[in-house]
C-alpha positions as CSV (number, residue, x, y, z in Angstrom):
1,X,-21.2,-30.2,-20.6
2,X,-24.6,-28.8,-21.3
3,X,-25.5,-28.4,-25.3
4,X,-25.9,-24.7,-26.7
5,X,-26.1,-23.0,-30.0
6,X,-22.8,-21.2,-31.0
7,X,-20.7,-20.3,-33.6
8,X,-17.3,-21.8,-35.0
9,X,-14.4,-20.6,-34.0
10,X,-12.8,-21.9,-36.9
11,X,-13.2,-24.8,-39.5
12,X,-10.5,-26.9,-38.2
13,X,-11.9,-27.0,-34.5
14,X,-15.2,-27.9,-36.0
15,X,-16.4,-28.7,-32.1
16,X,-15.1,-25.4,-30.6
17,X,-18.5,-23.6,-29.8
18,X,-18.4,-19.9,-28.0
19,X,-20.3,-19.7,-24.4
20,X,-21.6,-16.7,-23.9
21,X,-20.6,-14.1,-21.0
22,X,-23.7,-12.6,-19.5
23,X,-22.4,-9.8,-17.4
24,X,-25.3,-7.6,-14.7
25,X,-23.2,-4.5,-14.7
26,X,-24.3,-2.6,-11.8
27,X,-25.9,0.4,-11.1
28,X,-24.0,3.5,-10.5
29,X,-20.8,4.9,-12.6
30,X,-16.8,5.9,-13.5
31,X,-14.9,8.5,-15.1
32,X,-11.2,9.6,-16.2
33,X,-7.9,7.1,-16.1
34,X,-4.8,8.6,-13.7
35,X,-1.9,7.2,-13.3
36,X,-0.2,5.0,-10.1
37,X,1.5,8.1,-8.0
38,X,-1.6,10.2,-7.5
39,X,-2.3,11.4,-4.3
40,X,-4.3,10.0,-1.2
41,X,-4.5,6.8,-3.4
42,X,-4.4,3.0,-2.7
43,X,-4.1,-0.1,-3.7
44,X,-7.5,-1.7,-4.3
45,X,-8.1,-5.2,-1.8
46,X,-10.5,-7.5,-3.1
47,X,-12.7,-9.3,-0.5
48,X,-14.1,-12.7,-1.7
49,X,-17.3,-13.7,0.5
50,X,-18.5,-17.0,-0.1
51,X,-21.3,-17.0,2.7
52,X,-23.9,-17.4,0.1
53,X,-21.8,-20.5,-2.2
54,X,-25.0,-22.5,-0.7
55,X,-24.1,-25.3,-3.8
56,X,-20.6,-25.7,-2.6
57,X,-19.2,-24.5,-6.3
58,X,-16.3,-22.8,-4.2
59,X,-15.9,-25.7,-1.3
60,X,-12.5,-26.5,-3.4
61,X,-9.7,-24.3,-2.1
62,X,-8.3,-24.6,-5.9
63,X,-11.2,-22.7,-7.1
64,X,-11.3,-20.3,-4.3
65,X,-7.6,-19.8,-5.6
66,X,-8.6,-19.4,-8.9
67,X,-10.3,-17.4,-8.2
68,X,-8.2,-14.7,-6.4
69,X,-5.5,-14.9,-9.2
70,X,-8.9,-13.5,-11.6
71,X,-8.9,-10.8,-9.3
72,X,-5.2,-10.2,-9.5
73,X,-5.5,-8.4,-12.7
74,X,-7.5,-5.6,-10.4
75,X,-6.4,-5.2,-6.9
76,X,-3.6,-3.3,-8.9
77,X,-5.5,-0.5,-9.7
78,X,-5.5,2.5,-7.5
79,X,-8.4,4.4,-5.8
80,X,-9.7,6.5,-2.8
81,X,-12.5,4.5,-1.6
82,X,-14.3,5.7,1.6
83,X,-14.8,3.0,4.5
84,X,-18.4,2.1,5.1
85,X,-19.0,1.7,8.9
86,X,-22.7,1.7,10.3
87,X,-22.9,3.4,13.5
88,X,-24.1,6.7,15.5
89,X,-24.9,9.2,13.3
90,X,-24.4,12.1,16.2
91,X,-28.1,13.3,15.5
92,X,-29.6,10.7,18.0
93,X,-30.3,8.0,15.5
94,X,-27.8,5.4,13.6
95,X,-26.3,5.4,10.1
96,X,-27.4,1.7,8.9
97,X,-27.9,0.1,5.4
98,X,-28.4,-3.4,4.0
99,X,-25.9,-4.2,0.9
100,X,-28.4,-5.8,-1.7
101,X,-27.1,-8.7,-3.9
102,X,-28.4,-11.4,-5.9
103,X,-27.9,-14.4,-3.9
104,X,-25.5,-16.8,-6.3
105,X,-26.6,-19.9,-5.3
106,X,-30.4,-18.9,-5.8
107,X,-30.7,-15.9,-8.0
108,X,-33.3,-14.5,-5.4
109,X,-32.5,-11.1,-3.6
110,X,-30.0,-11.8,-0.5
111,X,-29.3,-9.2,2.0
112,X,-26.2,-8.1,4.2
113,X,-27.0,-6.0,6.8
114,X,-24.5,-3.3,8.3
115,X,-21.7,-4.9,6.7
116,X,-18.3,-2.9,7.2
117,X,-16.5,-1.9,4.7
118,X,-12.5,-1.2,4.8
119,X,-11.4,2.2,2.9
120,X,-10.5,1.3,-0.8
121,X,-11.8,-2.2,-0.7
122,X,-14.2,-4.4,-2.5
123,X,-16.5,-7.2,-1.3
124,X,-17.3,-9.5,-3.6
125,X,-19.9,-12.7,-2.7
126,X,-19.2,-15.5,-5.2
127,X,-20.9,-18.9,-5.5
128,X,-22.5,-21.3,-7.9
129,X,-25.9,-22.4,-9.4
130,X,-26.9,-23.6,-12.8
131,X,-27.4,-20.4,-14.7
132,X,-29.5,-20.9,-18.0
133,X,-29.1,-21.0,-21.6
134,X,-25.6,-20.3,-22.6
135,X,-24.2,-18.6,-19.7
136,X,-21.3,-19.1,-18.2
137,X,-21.1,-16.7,-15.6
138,X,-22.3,-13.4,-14.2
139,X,-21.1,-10.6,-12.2
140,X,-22.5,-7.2,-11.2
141,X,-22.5,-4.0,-8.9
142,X,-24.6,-4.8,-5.7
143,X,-27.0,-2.2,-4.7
144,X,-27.9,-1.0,-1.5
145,X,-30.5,0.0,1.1
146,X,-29.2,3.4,3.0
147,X,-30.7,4.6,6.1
148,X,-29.2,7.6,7.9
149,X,-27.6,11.1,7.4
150,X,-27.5,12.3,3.8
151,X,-23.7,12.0,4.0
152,X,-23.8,8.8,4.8
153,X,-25.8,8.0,2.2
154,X,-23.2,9.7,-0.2
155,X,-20.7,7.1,1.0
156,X,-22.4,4.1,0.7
157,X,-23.3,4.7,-2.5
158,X,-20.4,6.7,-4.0
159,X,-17.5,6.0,-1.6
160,X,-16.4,9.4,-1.6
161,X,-16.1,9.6,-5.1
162,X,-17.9,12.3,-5.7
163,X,-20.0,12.6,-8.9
164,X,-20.7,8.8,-9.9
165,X,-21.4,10.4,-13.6
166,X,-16.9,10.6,-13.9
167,X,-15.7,8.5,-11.2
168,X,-17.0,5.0,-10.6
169,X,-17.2,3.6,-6.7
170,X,-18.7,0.7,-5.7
171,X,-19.1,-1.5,-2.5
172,X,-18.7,-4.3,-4.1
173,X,-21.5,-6.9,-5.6
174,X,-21.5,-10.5,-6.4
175,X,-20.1,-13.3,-8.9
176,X,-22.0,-16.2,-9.8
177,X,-20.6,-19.5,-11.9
178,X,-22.1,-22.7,-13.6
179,X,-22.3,-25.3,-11.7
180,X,-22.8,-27.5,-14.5
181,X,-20.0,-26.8,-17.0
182,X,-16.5,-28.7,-16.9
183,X,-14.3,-26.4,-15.7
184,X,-10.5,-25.8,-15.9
185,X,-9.4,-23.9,-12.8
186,X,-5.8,-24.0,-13.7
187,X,-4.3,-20.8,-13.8
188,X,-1.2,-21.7,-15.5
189,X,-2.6,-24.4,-18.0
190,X,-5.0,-23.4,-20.4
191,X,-8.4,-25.2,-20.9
192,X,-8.7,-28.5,-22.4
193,X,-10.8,-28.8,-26.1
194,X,-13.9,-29.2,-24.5
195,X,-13.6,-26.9,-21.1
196,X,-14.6,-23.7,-19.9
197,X,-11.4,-21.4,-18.7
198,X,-12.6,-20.6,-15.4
199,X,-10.1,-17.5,-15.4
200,X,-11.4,-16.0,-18.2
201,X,-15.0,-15.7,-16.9
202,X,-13.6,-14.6,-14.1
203,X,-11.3,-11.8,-15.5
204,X,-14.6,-10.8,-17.7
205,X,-17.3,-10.7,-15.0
206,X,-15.0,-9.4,-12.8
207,X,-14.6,-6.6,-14.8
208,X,-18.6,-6.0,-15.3
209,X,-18.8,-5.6,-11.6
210,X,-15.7,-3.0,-11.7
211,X,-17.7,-0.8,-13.9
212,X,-17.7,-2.3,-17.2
213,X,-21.9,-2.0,-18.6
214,X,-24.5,-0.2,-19.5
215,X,-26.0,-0.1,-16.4
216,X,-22.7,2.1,-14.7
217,X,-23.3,5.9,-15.4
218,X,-20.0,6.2,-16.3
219,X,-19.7,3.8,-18.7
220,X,-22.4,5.5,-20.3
221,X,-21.7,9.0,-20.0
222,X,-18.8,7.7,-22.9
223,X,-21.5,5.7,-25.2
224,X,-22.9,7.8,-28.6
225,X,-24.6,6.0,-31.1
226,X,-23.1,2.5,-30.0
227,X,-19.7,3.4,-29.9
228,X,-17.7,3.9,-26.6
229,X,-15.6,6.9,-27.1
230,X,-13.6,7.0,-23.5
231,X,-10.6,8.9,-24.5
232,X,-8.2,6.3,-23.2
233,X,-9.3,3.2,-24.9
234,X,-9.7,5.4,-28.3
235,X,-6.4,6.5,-27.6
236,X,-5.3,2.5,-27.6
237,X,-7.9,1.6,-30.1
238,X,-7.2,4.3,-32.7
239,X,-10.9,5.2,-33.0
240,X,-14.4,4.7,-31.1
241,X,-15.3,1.2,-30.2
242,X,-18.3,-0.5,-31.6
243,X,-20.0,-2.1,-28.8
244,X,-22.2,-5.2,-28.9
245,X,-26.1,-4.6,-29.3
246,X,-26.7,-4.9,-25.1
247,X,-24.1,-2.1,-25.3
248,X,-22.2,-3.4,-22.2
249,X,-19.8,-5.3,-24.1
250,X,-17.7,-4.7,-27.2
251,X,-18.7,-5.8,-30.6
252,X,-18.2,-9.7,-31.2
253,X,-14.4,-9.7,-32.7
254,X,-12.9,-6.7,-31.3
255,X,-9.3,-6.9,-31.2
256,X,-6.6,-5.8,-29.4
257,X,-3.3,-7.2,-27.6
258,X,-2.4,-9.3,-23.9
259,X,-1.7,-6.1,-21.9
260,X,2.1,-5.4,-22.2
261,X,2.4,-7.6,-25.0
262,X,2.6,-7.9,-28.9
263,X,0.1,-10.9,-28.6
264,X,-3.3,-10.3,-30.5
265,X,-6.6,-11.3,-29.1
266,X,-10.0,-10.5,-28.7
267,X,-10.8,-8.2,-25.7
268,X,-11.9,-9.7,-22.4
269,X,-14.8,-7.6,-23.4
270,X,-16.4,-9.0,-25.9
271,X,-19.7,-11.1,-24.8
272,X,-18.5,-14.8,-25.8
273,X,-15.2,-17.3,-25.6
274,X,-14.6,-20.1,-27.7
275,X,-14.6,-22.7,-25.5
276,X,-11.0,-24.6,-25.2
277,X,-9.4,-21.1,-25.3
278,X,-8.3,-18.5,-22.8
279,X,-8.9,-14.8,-23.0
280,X,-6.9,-12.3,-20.6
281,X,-7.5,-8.7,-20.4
282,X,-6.2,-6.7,-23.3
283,X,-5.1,-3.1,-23.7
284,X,-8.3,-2.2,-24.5
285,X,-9.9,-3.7,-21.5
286,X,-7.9,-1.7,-19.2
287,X,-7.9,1.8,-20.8
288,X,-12.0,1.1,-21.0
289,X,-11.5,0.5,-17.3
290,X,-9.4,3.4,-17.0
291,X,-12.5,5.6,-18.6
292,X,-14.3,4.4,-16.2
293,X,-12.2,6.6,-13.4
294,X,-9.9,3.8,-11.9
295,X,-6.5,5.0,-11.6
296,X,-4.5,2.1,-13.3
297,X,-0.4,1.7,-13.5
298,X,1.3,1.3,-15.9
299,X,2.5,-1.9,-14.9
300,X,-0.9,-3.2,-15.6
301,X,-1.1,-1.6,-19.1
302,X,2.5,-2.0,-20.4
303,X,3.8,-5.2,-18.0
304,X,7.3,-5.9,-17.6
305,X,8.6,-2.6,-16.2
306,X,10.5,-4.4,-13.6
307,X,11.4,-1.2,-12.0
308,X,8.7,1.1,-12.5
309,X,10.4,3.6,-15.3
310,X,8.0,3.7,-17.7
311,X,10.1,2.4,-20.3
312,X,11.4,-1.0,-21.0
313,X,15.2,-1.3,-21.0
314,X,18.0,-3.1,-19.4
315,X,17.1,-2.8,-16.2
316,X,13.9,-4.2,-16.7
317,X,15.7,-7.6,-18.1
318,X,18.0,-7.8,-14.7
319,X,14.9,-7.5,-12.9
320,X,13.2,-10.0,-14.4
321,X,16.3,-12.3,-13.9
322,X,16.2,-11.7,-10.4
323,X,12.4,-12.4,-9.8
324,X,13.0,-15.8,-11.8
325,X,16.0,-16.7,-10.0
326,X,14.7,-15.7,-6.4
327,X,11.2,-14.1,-6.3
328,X,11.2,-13.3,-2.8
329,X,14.2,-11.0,-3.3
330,X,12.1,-8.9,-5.8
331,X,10.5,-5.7,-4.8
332,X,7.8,-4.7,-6.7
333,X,7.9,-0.9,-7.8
334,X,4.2,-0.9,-7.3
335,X,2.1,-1.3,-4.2
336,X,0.3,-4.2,-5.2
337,X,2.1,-5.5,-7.7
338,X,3.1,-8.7,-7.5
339,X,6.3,-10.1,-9.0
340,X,3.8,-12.9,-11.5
341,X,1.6,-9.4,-12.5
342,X,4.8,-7.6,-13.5
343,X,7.0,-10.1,-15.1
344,X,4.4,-12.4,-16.5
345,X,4.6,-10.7,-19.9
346,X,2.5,-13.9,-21.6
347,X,-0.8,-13.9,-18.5
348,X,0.0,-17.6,-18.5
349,X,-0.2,-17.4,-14.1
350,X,3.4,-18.2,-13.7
351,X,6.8,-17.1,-14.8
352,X,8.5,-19.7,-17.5
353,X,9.9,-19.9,-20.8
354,X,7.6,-18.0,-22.8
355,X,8.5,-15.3,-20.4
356,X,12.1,-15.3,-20.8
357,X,11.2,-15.3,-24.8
358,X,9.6,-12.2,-24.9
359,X,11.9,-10.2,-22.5
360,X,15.1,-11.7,-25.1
């Protein structure tokens, strides 16, 4: 594992050290939080793209597994995304564009050219190179080169979104990993002392390229004074949120709960992790998210709701029997949503004891 500078977690893991996340958050913006049920909304699909994993970091079908359970935690939330096709624009000339990334395995400018893009869905190009200093990972929003009608350009760059300033719509972007760190790609054991949970870096650059940074309009239409004041996370926080210096993250330390659970932790959000630990997103990471004008159940926010209620009660608990007994004969009550999301109440990737604990 490549030597860094980092702080203690505590004084009796004198070797944990904190990596720090280093998240491009892309260029255009979010707004609002809705609720699963609105209208002429979808699940979101996630599209991993590993044409440009030129070092082979994702030639491992375990890691490409690992990482499509990161992006789990958001093909639950809900949207109205516009398809991007390329074609005739009817005025005698085409409607073409070039999505713009930087290429994972070099960190050079990479190029997609007419790429099409299904309605509400997300392509994401991961890969691998050794990224300097202390980063583990980094994700962002790709950009884009539009050529075309004017409303075409409008829905490459804001998916039919309208306003970017209060509803956030990206094509997607790209995800990029060390290559050099020791890795645990588990997704139901954590890390080892001295490894890097590959799911948490995940779940936080993920999140950068959903909308969470300075560079997302968005994101900063709800930043005064270096506090974010979206009205859904203040609502969970129980104030504004001091964000870190770069003001894409929040402050070091930020606390909040495992969404759906009692179980304190840092937000996802915060720019480091102690290595040896995992970090899953929080209440606060979602209702941020939410700010940010993704339309996120409740499932997502308050897990457990077996049957899609709202509340937690005795129905909940048969439905969670059921799902452990025979998961294929559980429906989910929310597109998307699969049986693991709703009933694993602890993050953990996989539905055991500590599950059963917390719904006794």
């Amino acid at each position: 594992m490549k030597g860094y500078p980092g702080r203690r977690a505590s004084s009796a893991c004198p070797r944990c050290v904190r990596r720090v996340f280093t998240g491009r958050a892309g260029i255009l913006p979010a707004v609002g939080g809705l609720l699963l049920g609105a209208s002429g909304v979808s699940a979101i699909e996630i599209v991993f793209d590993y044409r440009f994993d030129t070092n082979g970091f994702f030639s491992n079908p375990a890691r490409r597994a690992a990482l499509e359970l990161a992006g789990e935690r958001f093909t639950l939330f809900t949207d109205s995304l516009a398809a991007i096709v390329p074609g005739p624009s009817g005025f005698g000339f085409d409607n073409t564009w070039d999505a713009v990334i930087s290429h994972p395995g070099t960190g050079l400018e990479a190029r997609v050219t007419d790429m099409v893009v299904p309605a509400n869905t997300v392509v994401i190009f991961a890969g691998g190179r050794d990224l300097p200093g202390m980063t583990a990972g980094t994700g962002g929003r790709g950009g884009s080169s539009v050529s075309g009608t004017a409303s075409w350009g409008t829905t490459v760059t804001q998916r039919g979104q309208g306003s970017q300033a209060a509803d956030y719509g990206p094509w997607g972007g790209q995800i990029t990993f060390d290559t050099e760190l020791d890795w645990n790609f588990s997704g139901g054991t954590g890390p080892g002392e001295d490894q890097n949970d590959f799911l948490s870096v995940a779940i936080h650059e993920l999140a950068h390229l959903f909308g969470f940074g300075f560079g997302i309009e968005s994101y900063r239409n709800h930043i005064s004074q270096g506090v974010f004041t979206g009205p859904t996370a203040v609502g969970v926080f129980g104030g504004n949120i001091t964000l870190f210096g770069d003001q894409s993250h929040f402050a070091l330390d930020t606390m909040s709960v495992i969404a759906g659970t009692a179980i304190e932790q840092e937000a996802a959000m915060d720019p480091n992790i102690t290595v040896g630990t995992r970090k899953l997103l929080t209440d606060l990471d979602y209702a941020a998210l939410m700010d940010l004008g993704w339309e996120v159940p409740m499932s997502i926010v308050r897990s457990a709701d077996m049957d899609g209620s709202g509340a937690l009660d005795a129905f909940d608990v048969a439905g969670f029997e059921l799902a452990l007994a025979d998961p294929q004969a559980f429906t989910s009550p929310y597109p998307g949503a699969s049986v693991n999301m709703l009933a694993d109440v602890n993050g953990s990737g996989v539905l055991d004891a500590f599950d059963v604990s917390a719904f006794e």
